[in-house]
C-alpha positions, 0 to 999 in steps of 0.5 A: 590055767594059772596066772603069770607067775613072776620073779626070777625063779619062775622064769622057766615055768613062764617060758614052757608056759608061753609055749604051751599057750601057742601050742594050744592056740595054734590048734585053732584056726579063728586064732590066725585068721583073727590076728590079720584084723589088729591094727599097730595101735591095737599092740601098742594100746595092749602093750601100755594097759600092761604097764600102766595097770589100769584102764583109766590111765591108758585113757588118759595118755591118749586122751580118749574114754575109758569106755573106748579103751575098754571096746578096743581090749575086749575086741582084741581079746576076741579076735584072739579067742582067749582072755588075756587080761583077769579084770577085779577089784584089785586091778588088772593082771595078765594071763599066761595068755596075756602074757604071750601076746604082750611079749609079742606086741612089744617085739612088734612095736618095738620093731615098728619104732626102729623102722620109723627110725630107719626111714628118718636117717635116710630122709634125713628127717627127725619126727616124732613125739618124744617123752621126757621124765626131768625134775621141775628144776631142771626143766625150768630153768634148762629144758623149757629155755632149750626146746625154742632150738630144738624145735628150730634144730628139727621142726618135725619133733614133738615133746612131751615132758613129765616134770617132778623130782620124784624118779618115773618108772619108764616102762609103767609111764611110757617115758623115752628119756629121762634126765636124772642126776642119780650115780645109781642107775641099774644096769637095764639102762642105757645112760648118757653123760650130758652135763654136771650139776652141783649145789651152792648157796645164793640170795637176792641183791636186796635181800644181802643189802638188807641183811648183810653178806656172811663172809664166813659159814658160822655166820650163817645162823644169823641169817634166814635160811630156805631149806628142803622139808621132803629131802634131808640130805638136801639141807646138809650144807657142805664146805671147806675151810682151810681144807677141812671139810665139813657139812652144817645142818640147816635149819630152815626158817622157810622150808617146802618139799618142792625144789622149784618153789623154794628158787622161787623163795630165794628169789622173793628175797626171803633168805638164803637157799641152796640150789643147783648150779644150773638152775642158779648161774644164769640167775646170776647172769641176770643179776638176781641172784648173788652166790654166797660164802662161793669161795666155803661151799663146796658144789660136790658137782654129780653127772647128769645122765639122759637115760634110756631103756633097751635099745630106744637110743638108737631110735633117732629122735631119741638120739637127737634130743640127746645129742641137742641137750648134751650141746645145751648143757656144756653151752655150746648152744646160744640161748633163744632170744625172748619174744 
């Protein structure tokens, strides 16, 4: 028996495969009598050691032994009475067994998840966890200052956040929802328009004070500038001067490949950064940070997306979280009061 074979050319050897497969194992009569012995978590654990790749990271999801992930796997395998996973040294890959039962699984978990969502709309009760990939900015300065109303909103909600600006895989890293400010979205997903971003030059009070306000952007090079060292499109400072455009390349004097760190830079005074808008704007609410050259920069604002996977937006946890952030993100929703 070969392995799964992949690629869009080899979707019809899967298919007459996974039919082969079912015809062989519905000659056996354990193979039936078995299945009656899965629990949900069984399929659901299955579905994620076929996405995550390894055992390890299953076990570190749920916080358990990688030894206890490995007894449930290699019951599951027996009370099919098949290998469904080929383990070596390079990793793990499906069977065209394996392959069979994870279309199957996922069908059933999926159908579970939508019928946990159809008890929720009649009682009326969101509940649930909820995993979320966001960048660090946009979870700092926007989600974190939003869950004290979500929570409120739905109390019987559970969030999880992924936070980094490098994009997640969703299916591999089991995410619900992901925030991303990507106009290139493949056509797989489901995305939700929820807020727009854009970019403009700030700085401290203290540091301008110190240092001087530049009023126009050829006096830029006079002044200490934060820039990005992982993203160079990221330091191409776009403006607009008696309506010509035009984008400067800044050359930092202080440079990081985190964009949480460099706001924690301009906030220490030590120059001029650029950042997004949402992360910046109640900064200067609270008066610690100035915009500067605001009437030059253009903020090329882009869409924010919450984005889902198949059908999952449906669900209504999901929908909830979406339908709350949108809210938060166009202000209609009033702040949480610091304890």
């Amino acid at each position: 028996m070969d392995w799964l074979t992949v690629g869009s050319r080899a979707r019809l050897r899967n298919r007459v495969r996974r039919k082969w497969v079912l015809h062989h194992t519905q000659r056996h009569r354990r193979y039936h009598g078995g299945m009656k012995n899965l629990a949900f978590d069984d399929l659901h654990l299955f579905v994620r050691v076929a996405a995550l790749g390894t055992l390890s990271a299953v076990a570190r999801e749920r916080d358990v032994p990688v030894s206890q992930v490995s007894r449930t796997l290699s019951r599951i395998e027996k009370t099919c009475a098949t290998r469904l996973i080929h383990r070596s040294t390079h990793g793990l890959a499906l069977t065209a067994e394996g392959a069979t039962f994870l279309d199957y699984c996922q069908r059933v978990v999926g159908t579970l998840d939508e019928l946990e969502g159809e008890f929720a709309t009649k009682t009326r009760e969101v509940s649930g966890l909820v995993r979320v990939a966001v960048s660090t900015v946009i979870a700092q300065y926007q989600l974190l200052p939003s869950l004290p109303g979500l929570s409120a909103r739905h109390p019987l909600l559970r969030i999880e956040l992924e936070v980094g600006d490098r994009l997640a895989d969703m299916a591999r890293d089991g995410i619900d929802i992901a925030i991303r400010t990507s106009t290139n979205l493949p056509e797989t997903v489901i995305a939700r328009h929820i807020g727009t971003l854009g970019r403009a030059l700030y700085a401290t009070p203290h540091y301008l004070a110190e240092a001087g306000t530049p009023s126009h952007p050829d006096e830029l090079h006079r002044h200490r500038l934060i820039t990005n060292s992982a993203v160079a499109s990221l330091n191409h400072w776009p403006f607009v001067v008696n309506d010509t455009h035009f984008v400067m390349v800044a050359d930092g004097h202080w440079r990081s490949n985190d964009t949480n760190v460099i706001a924690s830079m301009v906030l220490q005074g030590l120059g001029i950064g650029r950042l997004s808008t949402i992360a910046a704007e109640p900064l200067v609410q609270q008066k610690r940070l100035v915009p500067v050259l605001s009437a030059f920069v253009d903020p090329q604002p882009v869409p924010i997306y919450a984005v889902t996977a198949g059908a999952r937006h449906r669900l209504p946890k999901i929908r909830a979280c979406i339908d709350y952030w949108a809210e938060w993100l166009a202000g209609k929703l009033p702040a949480a009061t610091p304890p």
